[in-house]
KEKE-3310 file (N, C-alpha, C; in steps of 0.2 Angstrom, whole numbers, plus 5000, padded with zeros to 4 digits):
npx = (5299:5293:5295:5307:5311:5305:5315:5326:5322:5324:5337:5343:5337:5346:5358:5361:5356:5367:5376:5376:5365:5359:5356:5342:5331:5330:5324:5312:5305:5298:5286:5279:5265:5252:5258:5261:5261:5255:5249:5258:5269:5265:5271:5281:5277:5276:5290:5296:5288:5291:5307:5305:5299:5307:5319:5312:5311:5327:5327:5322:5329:5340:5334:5330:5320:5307:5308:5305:5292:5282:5266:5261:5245:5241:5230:5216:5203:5202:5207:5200:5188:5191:5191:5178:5173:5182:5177:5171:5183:5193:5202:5222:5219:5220:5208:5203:5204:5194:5191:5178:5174:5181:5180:5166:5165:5171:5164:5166:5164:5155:5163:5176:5194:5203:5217:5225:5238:5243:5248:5260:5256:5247:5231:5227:5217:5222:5220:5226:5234:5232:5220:5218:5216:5226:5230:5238:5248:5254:5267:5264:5269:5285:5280:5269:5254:5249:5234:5227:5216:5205:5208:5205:5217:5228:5221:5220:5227:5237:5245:5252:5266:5274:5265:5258:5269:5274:5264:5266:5275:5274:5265:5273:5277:5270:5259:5254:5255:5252:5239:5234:5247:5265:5278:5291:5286:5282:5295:5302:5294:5295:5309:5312:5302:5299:5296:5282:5282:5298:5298:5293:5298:5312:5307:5302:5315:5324:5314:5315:5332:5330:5319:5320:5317:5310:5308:5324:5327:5317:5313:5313:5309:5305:5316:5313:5305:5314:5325:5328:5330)
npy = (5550:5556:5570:5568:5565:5576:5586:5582:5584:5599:5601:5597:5606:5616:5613:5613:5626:5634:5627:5626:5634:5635:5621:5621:5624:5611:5601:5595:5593:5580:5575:5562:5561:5576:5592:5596:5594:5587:5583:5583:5586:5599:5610:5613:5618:5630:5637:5628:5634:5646:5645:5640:5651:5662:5657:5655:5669:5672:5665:5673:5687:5682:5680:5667:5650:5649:5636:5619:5612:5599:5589:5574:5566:5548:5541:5545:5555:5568:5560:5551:5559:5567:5557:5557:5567:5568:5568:5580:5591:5598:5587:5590:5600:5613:5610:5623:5623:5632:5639:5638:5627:5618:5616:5612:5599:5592:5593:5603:5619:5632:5646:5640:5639:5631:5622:5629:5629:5617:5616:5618:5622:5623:5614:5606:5601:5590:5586:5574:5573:5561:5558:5554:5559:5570:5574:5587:5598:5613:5623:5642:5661:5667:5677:5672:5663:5647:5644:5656:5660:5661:5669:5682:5682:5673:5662:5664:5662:5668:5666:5657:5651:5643:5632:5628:5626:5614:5606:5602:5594:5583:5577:5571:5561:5551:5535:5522:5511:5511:5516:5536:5539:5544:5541:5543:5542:5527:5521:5524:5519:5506:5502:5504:5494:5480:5465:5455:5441:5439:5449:5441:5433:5437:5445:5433:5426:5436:5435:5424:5423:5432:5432:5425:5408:5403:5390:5388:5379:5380:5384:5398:5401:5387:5379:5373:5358:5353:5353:5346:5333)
npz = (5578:5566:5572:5568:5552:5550:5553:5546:5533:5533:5537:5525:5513:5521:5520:5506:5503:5509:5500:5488:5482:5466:5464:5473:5463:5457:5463:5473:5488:5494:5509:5517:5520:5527:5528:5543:5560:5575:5588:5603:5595:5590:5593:5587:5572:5570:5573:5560:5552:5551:5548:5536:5529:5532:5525:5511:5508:5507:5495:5486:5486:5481:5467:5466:5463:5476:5488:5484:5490:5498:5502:5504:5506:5505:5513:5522:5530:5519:5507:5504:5503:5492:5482:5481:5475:5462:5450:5447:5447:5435:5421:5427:5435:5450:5466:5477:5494:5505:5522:5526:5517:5522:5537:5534:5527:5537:5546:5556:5568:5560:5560:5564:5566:5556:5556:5561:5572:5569:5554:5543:5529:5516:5512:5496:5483:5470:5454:5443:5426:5422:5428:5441:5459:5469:5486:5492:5503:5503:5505:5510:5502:5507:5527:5527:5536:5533:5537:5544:5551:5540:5532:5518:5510:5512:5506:5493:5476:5474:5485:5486:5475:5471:5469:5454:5449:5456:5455:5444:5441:5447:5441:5430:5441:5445:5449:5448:5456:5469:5475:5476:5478:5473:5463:5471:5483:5483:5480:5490:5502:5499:5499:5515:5518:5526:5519:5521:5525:5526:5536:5547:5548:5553:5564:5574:5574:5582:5594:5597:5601:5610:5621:5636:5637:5628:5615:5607:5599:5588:5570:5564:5549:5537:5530:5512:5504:5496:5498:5509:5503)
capx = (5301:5288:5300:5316:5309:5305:5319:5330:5321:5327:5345:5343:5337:5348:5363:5358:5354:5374:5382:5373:5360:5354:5350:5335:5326:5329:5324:5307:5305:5290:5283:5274:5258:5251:5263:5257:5263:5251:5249:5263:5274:5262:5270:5285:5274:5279:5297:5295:5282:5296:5315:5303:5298:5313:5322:5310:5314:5331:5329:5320:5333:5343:5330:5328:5312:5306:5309:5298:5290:5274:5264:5255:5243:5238:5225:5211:5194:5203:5208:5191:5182:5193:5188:5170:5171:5186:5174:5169:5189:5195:5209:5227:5216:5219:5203:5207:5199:5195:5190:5172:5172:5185:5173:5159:5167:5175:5157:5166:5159:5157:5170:5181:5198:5204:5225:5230:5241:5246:5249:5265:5255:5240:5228:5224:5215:5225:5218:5233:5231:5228:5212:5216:5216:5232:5228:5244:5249:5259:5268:5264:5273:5284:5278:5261:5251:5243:5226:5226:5209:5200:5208:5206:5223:5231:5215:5222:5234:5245:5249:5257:5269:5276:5261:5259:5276:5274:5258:5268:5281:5269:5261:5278:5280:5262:5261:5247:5259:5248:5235:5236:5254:5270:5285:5297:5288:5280:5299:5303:5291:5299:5317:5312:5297:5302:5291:5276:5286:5303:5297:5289:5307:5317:5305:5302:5321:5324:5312:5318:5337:5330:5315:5321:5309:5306:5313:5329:5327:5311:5316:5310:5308:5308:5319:5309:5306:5317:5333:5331:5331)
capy = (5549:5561:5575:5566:5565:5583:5592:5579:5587:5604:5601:5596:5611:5620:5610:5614:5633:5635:5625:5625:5636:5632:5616:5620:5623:5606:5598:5592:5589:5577:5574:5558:5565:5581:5599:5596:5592:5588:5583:5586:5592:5606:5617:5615:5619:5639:5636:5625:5639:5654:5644:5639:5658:5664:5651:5659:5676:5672:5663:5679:5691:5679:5678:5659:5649:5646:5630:5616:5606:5596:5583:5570:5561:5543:5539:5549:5560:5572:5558:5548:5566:5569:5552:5555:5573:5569:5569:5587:5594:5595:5585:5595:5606:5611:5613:5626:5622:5635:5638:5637:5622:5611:5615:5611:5593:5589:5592:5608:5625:5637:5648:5636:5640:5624:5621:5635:5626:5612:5614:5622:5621:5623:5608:5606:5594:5589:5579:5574:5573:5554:5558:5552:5565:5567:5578:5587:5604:5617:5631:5648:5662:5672:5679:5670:5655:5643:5645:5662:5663:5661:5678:5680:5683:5664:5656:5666:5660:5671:5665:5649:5653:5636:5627:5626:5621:5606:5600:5599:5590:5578:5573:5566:5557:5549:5529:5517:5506:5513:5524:5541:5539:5546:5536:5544:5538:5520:5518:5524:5514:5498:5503:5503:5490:5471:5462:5451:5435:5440:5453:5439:5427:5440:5447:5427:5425:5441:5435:5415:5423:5438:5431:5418:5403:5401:5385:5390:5372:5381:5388:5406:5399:5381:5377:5369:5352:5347:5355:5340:5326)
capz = (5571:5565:5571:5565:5547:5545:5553:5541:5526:5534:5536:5520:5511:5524:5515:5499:5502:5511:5496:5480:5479:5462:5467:5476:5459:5452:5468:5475:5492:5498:5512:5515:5524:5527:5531:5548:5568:5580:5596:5608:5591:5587:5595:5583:5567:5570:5570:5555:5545:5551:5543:5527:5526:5530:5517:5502:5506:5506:5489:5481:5489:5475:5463:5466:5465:5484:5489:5482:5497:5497:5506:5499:5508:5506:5515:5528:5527:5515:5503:5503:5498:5485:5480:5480:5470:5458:5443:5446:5446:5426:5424:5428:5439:5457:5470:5483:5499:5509:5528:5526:5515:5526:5542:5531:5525:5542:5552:5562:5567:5553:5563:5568:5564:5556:5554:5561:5577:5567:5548:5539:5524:5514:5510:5490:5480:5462:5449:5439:5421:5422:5431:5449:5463:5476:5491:5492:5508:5500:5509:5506:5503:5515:5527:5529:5537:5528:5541:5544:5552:5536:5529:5510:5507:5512:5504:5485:5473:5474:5493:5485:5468:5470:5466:5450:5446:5460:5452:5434:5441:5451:5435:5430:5445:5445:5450:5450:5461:5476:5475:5478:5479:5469:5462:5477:5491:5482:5481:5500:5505:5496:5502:5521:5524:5529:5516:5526:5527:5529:5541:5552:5549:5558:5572:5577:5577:5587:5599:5601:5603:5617:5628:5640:5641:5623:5612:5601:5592:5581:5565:5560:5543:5537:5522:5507:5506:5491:5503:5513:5500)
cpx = (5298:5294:5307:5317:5310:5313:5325:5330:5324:5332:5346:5344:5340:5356:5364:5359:5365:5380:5381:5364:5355:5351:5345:5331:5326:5327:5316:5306:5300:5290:5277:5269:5258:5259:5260:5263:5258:5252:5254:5269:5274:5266:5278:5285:5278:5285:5298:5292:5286:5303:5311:5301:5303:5319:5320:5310:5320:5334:5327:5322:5339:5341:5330:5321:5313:5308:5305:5297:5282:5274:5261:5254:5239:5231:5221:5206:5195:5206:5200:5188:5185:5190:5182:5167:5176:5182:5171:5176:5190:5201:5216:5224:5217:5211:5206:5202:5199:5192:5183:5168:5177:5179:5167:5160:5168:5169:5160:5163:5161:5161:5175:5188:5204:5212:5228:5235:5243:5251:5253:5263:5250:5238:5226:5222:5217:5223:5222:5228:5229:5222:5213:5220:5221:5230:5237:5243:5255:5261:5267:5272:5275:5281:5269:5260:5248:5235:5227:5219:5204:5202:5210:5213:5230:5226:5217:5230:5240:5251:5253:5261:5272:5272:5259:5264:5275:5271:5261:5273:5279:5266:5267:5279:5275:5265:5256:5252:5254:5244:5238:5244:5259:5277:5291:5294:5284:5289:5303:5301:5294:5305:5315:5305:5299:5295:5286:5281:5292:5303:5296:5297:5312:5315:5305:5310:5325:5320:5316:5326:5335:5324:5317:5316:5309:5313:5317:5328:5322:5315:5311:5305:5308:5310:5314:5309:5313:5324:5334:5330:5337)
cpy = (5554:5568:5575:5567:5573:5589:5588:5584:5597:5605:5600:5602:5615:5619:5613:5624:5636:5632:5625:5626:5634:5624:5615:5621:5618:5599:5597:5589:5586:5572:5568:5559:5571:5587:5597:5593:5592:5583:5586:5588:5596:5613:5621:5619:5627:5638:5634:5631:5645:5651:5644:5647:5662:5663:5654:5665:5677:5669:5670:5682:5689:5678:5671:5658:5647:5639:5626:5611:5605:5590:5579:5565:5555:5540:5545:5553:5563:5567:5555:5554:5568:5563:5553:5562:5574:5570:5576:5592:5591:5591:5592:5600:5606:5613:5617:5626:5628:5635:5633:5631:5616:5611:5612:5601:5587:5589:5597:5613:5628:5641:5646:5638:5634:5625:5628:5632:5620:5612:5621:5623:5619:5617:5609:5599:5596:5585:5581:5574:5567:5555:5557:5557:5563:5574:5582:5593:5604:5623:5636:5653:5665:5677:5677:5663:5653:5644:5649:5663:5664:5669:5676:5679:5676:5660:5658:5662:5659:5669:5660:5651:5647:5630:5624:5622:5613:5602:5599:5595:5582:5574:5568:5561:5553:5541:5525:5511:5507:5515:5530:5541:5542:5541:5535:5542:5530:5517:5518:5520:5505:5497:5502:5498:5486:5469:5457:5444:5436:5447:5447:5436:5431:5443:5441:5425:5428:5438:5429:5418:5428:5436:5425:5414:5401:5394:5389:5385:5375:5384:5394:5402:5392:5380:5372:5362:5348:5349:5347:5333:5326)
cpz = (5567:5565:5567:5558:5545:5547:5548:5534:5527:5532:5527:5515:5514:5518:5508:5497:5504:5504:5489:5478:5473:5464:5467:5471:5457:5457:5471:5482:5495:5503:5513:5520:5522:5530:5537:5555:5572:5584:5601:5603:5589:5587:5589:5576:5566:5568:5563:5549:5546:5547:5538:5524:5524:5526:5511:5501:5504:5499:5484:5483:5481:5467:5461:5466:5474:5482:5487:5487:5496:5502:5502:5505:5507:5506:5521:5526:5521:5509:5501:5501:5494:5479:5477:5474:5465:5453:5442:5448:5438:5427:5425:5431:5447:5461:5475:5488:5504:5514:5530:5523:5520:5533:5539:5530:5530:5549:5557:5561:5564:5556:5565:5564:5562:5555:5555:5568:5573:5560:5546:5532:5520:5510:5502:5487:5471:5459:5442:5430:5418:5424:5440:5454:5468:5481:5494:5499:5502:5503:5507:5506:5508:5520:5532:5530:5534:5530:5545:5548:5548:5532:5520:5506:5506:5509:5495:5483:5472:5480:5490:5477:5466:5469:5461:5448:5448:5458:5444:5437:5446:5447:5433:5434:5447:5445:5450:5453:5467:5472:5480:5481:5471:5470:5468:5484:5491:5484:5488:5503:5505:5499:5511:5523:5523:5524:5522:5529:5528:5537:5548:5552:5553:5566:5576:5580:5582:5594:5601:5605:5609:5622:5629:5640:5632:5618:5606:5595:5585:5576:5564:5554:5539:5529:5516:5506:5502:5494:5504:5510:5499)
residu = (UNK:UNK:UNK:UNK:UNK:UNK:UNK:UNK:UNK:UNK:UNK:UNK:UNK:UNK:UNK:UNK:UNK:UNK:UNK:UNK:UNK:UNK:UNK:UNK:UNK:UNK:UNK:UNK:UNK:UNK:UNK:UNK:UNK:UNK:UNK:UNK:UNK:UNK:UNK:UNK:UNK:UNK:UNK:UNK:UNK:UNK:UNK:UNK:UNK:UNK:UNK:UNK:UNK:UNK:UNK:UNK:UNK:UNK:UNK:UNK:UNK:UNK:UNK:UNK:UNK:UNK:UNK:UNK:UNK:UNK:UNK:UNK:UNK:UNK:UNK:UNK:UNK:UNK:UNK:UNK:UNK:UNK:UNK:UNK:UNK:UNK:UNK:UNK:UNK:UNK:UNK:UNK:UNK:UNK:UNK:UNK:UNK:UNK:UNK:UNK:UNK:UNK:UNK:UNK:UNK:UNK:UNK:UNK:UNK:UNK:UNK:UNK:UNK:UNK:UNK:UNK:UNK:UNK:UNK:UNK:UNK:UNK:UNK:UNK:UNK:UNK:UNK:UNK:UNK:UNK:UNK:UNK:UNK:UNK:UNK:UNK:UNK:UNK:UNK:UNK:UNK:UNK:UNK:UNK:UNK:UNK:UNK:UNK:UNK:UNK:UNK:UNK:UNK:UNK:UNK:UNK:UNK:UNK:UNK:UNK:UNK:UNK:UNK:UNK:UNK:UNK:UNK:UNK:UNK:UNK:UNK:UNK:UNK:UNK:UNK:UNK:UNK:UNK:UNK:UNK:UNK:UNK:UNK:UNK:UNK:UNK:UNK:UNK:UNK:UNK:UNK:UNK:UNK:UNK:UNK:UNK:UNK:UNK:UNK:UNK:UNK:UNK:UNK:UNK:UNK:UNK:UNK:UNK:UNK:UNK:UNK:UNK:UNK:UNK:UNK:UNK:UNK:UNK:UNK:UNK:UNK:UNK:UNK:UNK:UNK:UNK:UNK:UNK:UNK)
# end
C-alpha cells in the first residue's frame, strides 16, 4: 500500500508535468508520513530521489518552481521531540536537524550515517505561526541526497529552495482537528476511515455472510427501540 500510495503521487506529478506544466506551482503534494521507504521498499528510495531530481531540473530548464512535495508526520520520536523543544523555535521558524543532532536525539553513533538508504527527503522541525510544531521531509535540490553522509552542503538552505514556500502554504492549511496534522490529510483521513460503529456493523456482517458455522439470525446492528413499537 506504502508503494502504491507514493508511486500514485508520481504519476501524478508525471501528469501534470506532460499536460499542464504551470500547475505544478499551484499545487502541494503531501505525503502522510516521512519522504521515506523502509524495509524491503528501501531499495526503491533511489529511483524515487533520481525522477524527483530529474523532474526539478526539468522544471528549472523551464524556469518553473521544483515541484512542492512534503511529508508530514503525525506521530513517533521525531514528533514527541518537537513536542518537548517547540518553546525554543520562534514562531514561523524552521529547525534544521542535522546528522550529529538526529544521532544525538535518536541514541545512535556519532558517525552513523542516519537516512541515507531510506529517505527521499530531508527531516525539518516547523513551528507554524500558531505555535504548534509539524515535523515535515522536504526534497532537496537536483542532483542531491537528503543524508549525504553528513556533508555540509545537503544539511544548508540552499539544498532545499522549495522550503520556505511549503512552510507558508502549510500555515494556511493548519488544523487543530488532530494534532500535528493539516486540513488535506485530517480530511483524507475522514474520507477513507469506517467510523468505530459502523466500521464494527459491516466487518460483523462480512464475517456472519463468509465464515461457515456462525448464526446469520444476529443482527450487525440492532434497530432502536422505538422502530419496534
Amino acid at each position: 500500500m506504502t508503494a502504491a500510495e507514493r508511486l500514485m503521487s508520481v504519476c501524478y506529478l508525471n501528469f501534470f508535468a506532460d499536460t499542464a506544466p504551470e500547475v505544478l506551482r499551484h499545487t502541494l503534494f503531501i505525503t502522510d508520513g516521512p519522504l521515506a521507504l523502509f524495509g524491503p521498499l528501501a531499495p526503491l528510495k533511489r529511483r524515487f530521489e533520481e525522477h524527483l531530481g530529474d523532474l526539478g531540473a526539468w522544471c528549472a530548464k523551464r524556469n518553473l518552481v521544483a515541484p512542492l512535495i512534503v511529508g508530514i508526520e503525525k506521530s513517533g520520536a521525531f514528533v514527541e521531540h518537537a513536542e518537548l523543544i517547540k518553546d525554543l523555535i520562534p514562531l514561523g521558524h524552521v529547525m534544521r536537524l542535522t546528522n550529529a543532532y538526529i544521532n544525538r536525539i535518536s541514541g545512535r553513533p556519532e558517525g552513523n550515517h542516519y537516512g541515507v538508504d531510506e529517505f527521499y527527503g530531508r527531516r525539518f522541525i516547523y513551528r507554524t505561526r500558531t505555535g504548534d510544531p509539524l515535523v515535515i521531509t522536504v526534497p532537496p535540490q537536483a542532483g542531491l541526497s537528503p543524508y549525504d553522509g553528513g556533508r555540509s552542503e545537503v544539511e544548508g538552505w540552499d539544498a532545499y529552495p522549495t522550503l520556505r514556500l511549503i512552510c507558508e502554504i502549510l500555515d494556511s492549511l493548519r488544523t487543530r482537528m488532530y494534532q500535528h496534522a493539516v486540513v488535506p490529510i485530517a480530511l483524507a483521513h475522514s474520507a477513507a476511515a469506517l467510523p468505530l460503529g459502523v466500521g464494527r456493523s459491516v466487518l460483523t456482517m462480512m464475517a456472519q455472510q463468509n465464515i461457515p458455522g456462525l448464526k446469520l439470525d444476529l443482527q450487525a446492528v440492532h434497530p432502536p427501540t422505538y422502530f419496534k413499537n
